[in-house]
C-alpha positions as CSV (number, residue, x, y, z in Angstrom):
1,X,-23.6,5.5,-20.8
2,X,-22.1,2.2,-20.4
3,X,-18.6,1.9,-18.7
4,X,-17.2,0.7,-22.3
5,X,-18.1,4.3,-23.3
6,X,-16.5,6.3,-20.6
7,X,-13.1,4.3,-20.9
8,X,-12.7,5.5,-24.3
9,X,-14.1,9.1,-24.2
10,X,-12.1,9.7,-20.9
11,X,-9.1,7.5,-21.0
12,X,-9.1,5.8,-17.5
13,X,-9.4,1.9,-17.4
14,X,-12.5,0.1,-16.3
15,X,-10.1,-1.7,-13.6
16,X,-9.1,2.1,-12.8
17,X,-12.6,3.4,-12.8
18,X,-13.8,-0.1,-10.3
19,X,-11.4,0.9,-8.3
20,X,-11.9,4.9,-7.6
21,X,-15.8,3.3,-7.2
22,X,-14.7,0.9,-4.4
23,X,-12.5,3.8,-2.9
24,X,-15.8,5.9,-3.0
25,X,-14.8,8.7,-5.6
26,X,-17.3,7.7,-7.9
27,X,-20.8,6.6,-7.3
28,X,-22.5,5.7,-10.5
29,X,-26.4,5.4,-10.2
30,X,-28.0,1.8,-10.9
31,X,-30.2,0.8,-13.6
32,X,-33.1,-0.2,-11.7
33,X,-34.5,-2.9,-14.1
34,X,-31.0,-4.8,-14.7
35,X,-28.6,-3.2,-12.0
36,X,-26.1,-1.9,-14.0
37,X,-23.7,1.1,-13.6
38,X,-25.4,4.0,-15.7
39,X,-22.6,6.7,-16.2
40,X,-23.5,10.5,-17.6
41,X,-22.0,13.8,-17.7
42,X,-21.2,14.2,-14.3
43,X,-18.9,10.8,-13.5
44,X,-17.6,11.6,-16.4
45,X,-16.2,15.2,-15.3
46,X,-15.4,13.4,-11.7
47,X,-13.1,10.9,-13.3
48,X,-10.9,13.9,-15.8
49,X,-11.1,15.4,-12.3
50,X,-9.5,12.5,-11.0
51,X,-7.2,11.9,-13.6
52,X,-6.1,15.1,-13.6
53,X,-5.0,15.0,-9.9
54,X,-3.5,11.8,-10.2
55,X,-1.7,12.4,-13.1
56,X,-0.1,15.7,-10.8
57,X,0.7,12.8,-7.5
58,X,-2.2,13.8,-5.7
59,X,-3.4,11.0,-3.1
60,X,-6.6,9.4,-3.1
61,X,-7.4,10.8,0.3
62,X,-6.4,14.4,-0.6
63,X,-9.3,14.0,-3.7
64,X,-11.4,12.8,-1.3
65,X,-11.0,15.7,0.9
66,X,-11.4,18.2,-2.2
67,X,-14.5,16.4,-3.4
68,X,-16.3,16.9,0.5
69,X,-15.7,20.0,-0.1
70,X,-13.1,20.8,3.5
71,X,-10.3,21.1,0.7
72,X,-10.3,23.5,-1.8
73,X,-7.8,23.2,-5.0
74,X,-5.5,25.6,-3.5
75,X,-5.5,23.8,0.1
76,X,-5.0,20.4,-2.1
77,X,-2.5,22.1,-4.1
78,X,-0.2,23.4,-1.2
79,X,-0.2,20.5,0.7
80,X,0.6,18.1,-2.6
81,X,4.1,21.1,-2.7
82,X,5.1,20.0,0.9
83,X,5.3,16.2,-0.4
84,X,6.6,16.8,-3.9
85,X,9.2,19.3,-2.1
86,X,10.1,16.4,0.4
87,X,10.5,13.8,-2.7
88,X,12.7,16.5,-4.9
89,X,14.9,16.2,-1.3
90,X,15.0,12.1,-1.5
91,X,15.6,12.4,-4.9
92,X,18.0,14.7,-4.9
93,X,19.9,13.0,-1.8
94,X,19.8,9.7,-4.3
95,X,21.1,11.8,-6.7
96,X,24.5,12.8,-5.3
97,X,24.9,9.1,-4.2
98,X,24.5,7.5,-7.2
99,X,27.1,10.3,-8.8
100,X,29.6,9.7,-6.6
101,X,29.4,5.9,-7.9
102,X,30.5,7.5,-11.2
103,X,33.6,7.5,-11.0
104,X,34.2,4.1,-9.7
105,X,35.6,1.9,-11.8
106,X,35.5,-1.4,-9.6
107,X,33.4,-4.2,-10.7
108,X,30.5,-4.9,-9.4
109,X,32.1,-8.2,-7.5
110,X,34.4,-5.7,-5.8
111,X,31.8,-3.3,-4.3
112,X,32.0,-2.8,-0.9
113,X,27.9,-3.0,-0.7
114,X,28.2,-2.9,3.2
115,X,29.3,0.1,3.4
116,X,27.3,1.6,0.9
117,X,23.9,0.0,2.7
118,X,25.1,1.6,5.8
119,X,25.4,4.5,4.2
120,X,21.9,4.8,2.6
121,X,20.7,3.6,6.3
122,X,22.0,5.9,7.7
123,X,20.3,8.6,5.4
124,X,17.4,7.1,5.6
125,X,17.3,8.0,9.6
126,X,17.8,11.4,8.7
127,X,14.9,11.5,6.2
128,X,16.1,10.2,2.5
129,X,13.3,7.5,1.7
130,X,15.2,5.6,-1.7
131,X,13.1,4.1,-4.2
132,X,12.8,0.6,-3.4
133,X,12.2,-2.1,-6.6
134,X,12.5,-5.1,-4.9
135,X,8.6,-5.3,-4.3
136,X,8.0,-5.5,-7.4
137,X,10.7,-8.4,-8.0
138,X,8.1,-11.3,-7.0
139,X,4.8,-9.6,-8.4
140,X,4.9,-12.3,-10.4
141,X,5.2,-15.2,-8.3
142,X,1.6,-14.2,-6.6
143,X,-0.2,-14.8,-9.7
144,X,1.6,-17.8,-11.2
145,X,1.5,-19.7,-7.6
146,X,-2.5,-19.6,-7.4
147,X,-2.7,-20.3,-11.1
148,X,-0.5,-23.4,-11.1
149,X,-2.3,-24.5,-8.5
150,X,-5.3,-24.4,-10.1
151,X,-4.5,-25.9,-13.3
152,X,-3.0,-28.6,-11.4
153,X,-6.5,-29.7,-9.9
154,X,-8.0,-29.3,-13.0
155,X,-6.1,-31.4,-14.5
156,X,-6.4,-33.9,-11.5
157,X,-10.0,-33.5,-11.6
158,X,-10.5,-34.0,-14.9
159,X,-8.6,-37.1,-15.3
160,X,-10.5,-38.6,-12.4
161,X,-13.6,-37.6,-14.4
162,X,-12.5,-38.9,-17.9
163,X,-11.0,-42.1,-15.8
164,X,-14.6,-43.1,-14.5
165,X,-16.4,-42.3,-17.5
166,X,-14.2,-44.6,-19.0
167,X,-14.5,-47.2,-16.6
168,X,-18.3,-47.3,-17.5
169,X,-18.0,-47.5,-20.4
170,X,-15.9,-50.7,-20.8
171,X,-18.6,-52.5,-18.2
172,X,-21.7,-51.3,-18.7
173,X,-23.5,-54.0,-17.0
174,X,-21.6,-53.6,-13.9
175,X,-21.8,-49.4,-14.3
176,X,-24.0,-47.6,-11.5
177,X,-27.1,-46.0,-12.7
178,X,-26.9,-43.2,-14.9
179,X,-27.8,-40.6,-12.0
180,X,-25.1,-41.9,-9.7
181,X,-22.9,-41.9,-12.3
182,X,-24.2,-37.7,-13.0
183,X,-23.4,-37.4,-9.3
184,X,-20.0,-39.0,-9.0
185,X,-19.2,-37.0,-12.3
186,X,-20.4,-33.5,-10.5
187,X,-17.9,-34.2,-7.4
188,X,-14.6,-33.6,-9.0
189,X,-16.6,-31.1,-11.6
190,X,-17.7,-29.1,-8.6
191,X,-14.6,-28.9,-7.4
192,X,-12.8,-27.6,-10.5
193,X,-15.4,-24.6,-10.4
194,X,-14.8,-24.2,-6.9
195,X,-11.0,-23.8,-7.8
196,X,-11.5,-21.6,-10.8
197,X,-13.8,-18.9,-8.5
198,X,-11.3,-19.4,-5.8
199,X,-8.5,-18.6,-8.3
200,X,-11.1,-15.6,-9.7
201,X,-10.8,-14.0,-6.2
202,X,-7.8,-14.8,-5.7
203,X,-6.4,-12.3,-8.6
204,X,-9.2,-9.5,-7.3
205,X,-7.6,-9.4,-3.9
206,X,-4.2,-9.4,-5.2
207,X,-5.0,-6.6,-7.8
208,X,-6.7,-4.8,-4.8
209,X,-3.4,-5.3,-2.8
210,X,-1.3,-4.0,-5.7
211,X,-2.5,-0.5,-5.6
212,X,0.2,1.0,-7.8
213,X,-1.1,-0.8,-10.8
214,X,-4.8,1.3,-10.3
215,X,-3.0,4.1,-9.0
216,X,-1.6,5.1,-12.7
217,X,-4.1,8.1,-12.7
């Protein structure tokens, strides 16, 4: 079964189902004549399995543990109860702080933020952890920096090319032989592939980094 296949019949993503192989939950046997993933019955199980315990807040680590075999369900199960019980606390903590902004009717220019910060600090010493969004506030910004970047240099690079090519063309008799031309052509070529695989890698390690987006299960 190809990975195509188990995406639809199970409902995980193949970015999801990559990443629970890189984190060793899954391990897919190889096709020994091309190398390629071969998936049956039993990943399949593994990942509703997964998806399952993901889709109840479970960690990676605590599947891991269950699929050794030195957790069972129930062991997973009451330890996942201590976390959710501690996250019911924050959020309930949140909660009240937020309703007692209700009935505030200052604008948001006249908020005494100070206050409130040292407020939330000071819960935070005594346990509260607050959902915090401003990570996700530049997620952005990590993929458009590489990519400008690159297009920039292609662009650079190919102007260079299309500049010399031109160049030869207008004085033929004075234009290097063809192979040096194929070689001076293949510099700033090489180096817009190089870019491109750079950029390639560049997104895998930030969608490696961002494990909330491959944590959705």
């Amino acid at each position: 079964m190809k990975i195509n296949e188990v995406e639809a019949q199970v409902g995980i993503t193949k970015k999801n189902i990559r990443f629970y192989e890189e984190q060793g939950l899954l391990s897919p046997r190889r096709n020994s004549e091309n190398g390629y993933r071969e998936y049956g019955g039993r990943e399949v199980s593994q990942l509703k399995q997964i998806k399952l315990l993901r889709k109840l807040g479970l960690s990676l680590e605590e599947i891991r543990q269950m699929q050794s075999g030195a957790h069972t369900v129930g062991d997973g199960m009451r330890r996942h109860l201590v976390t959710l019980e501690r996250e019911r606390r924050n959020l309930d903590r949140a909660m009240e702080l937020c309703s007692s902004l209700t009935v505030r009717e200052e604008r948001l220019e006249d908020l005494d933020a100070d206050a409130l910060l040292a407020r939330m600090e000071e819960m935070e010493r005594e346990g509260t952890t607050f959902q915090d969004k401003q990570r996700g506030d530049i997620k952005g910004l990590h993929y458009v920096i590489p990519t400008a970047i690159t297009l920039l240099t292609i662009l650079l690079m190919a102007g260079l090319i299309a500049l010399m090519l031109w160049g030869f063309s207008i004085d033929t008799e004075d234009a290097p032989p063809l192979p040096l031309v194929a070689v001076l052509v293949a510099i700033p070529g090489s180096i817009i592939l190089g870019v491109v695989l750079a950029l390639v890698q560049r997104v895998k390690e930030i969608e490696k980094g961002e494990a909330e987006d491959a944590k959705q299960y």
